[in-house]
N, C-alpha and C positions, 0 to 999 in steps of 0.2 A: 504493500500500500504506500511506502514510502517511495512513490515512484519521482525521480525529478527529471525527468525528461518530454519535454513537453512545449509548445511554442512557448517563444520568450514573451511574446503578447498577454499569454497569461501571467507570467512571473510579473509584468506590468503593472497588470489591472489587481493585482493581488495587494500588490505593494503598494500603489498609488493611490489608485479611487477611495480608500477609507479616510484618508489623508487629503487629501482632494477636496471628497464632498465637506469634511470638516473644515477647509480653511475657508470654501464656498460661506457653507453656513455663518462663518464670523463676519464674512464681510459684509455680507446681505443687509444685515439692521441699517451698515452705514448707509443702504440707500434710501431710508426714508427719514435719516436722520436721527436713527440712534447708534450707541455706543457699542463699539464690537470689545467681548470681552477680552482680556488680557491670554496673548498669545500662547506664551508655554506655563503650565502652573504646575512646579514642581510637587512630586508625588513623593509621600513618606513610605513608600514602599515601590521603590524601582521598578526593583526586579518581580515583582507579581505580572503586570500587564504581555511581560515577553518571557517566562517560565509556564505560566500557567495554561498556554492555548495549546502546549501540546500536550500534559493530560487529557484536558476536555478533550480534541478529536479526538482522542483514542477512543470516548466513548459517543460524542458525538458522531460523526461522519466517517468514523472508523469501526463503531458497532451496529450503533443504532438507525444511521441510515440506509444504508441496503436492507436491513430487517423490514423498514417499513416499507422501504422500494420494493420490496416484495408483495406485499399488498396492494400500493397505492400509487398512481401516476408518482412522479419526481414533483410534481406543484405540490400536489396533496401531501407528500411525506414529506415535502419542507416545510408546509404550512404546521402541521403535528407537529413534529421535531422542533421547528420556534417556539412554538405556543410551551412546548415541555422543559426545554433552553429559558426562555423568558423566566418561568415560574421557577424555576431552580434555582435562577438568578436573587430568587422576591427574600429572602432573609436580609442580604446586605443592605435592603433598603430601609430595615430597622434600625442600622448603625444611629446613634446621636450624630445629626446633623447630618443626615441625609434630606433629600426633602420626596418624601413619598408619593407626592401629588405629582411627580414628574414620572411617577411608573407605569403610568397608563403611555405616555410618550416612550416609553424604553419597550415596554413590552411589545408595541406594534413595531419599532424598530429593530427590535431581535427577532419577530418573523422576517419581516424584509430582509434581513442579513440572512437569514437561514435560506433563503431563495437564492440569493448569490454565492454562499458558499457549494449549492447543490449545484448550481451551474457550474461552478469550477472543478468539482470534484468529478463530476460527471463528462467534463470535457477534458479530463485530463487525465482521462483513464484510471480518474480512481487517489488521485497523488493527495495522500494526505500534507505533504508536505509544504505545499501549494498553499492549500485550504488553510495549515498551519501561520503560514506566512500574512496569508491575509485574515484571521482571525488576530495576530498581534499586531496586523495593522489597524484594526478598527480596536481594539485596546488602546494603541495610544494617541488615537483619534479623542477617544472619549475621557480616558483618565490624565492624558498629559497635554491636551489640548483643547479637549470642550470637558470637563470636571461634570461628568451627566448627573451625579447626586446634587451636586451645590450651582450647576449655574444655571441662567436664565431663562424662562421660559421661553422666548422666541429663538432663539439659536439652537434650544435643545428641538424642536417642531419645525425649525428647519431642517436642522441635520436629518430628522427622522423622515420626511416627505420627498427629501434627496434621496435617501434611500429607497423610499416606499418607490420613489419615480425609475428607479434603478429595478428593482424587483419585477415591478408592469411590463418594463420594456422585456426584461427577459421572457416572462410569462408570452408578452406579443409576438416576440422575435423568435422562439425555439417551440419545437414541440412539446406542448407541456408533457405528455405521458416520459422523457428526458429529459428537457430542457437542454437536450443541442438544438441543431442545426437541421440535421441528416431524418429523416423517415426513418431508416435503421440506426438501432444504438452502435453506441462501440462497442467491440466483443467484450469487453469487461463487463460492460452490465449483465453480457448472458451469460459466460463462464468465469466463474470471481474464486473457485475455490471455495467456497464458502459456504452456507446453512441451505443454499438452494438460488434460482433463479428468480430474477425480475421479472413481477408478476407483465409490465412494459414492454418489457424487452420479450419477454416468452411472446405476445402476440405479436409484434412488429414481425419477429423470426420465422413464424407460424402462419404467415400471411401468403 
């Protein structure tokens, strides 16, 4: 699963876009005349946002999503898998000095991101590594650049509708039952070694 061979356009879009839409989101307020929050805000715990994303895939997009791929188109089992992602998430939101009313904005922004991690992981035969890369890019999106507990309400519902707008496109642009490109999957989706095949990919194959 640790596959990194794969076009560089991915390794791009991995690396870039979370970081992207997040400096997008800052600057946005200035255009109606307000305040973009302060650029980088140092984190009291570093190393959390770039150690922790490769735990998670390993059970995220490394267990849990082919399991559902196997029931459910790739839209639908990223839709799940966020919705499950989000709420896993929902303790840190009790920390002191969190602000809670910002988790309705996170939770619909951790589906959208789970739509984009599924298109990458999917398009890239599979590379958790990828996935990896760009799940600590949207870490230090959030914690060392947009602070999603403590900042603003309009940067945070931007950043989130950046995403959501990223998600749609996908959903528009790829076959949802995948979320590539192709009618047929990559053979990863049908032979993965694993617990069984892609309920998706079994009919495309079968066609």
């Amino acid at each position: 699963m640790v596959r990194w061979r794969a076009r560089p356009v991915y390794y791009l879009v991995a690396l870039a876009l979370p970081t992207g839409l997040s400096l997008l989101a800052q600057a946005t307020p200035a255009l109606w005349g307000g305040m973009s929050p302060a650029l980088f805000i140092p984190s009291p715990n570093p190393w959390a946002p770039t150690v922790s994303p490769a735990g998670e895939e390993l059970g995220w997009r490394g267990y849990a999503l082919p399991r559902l791929q196997s029931s459910f188109q790739a839209l639908g089992a990223s839709l799940v898998l966020g919705a499950i992602w989000a709420l896993w998430h929902a303790p840190q939101w009790l920390i002191p000095g969190a602000r809670f009313t910002l988790f309705p904005l996170f939770f619909v922004r951790v589906i959208a991101e789970s739509v984009f991690l599924t298109w990458l992981f999917n398009n890239t035969r599979r590379s958790l590594l990828i996935v990896i890369l760009a799940h600590v890019g949207m870490n230090l999106s959030v914690v060392r650049l947009v602070p999603f507990q403590q900042g603003g309400l309009a940067v945070q519902a931007i950043y989130m509708l950046f995403f959501c707008a990223v998600a749609g496109l996908i959903a528009w642009r790829t076959n949802r039952a995948t979320l590539t490109r192709d009618r047929r999957p990559p053979l990863s989706l049908v032979v993965d070694g694993g617990t069984g095949t892609d309920h998706a990919a079994r009919d495309v194959y079968s066609a």
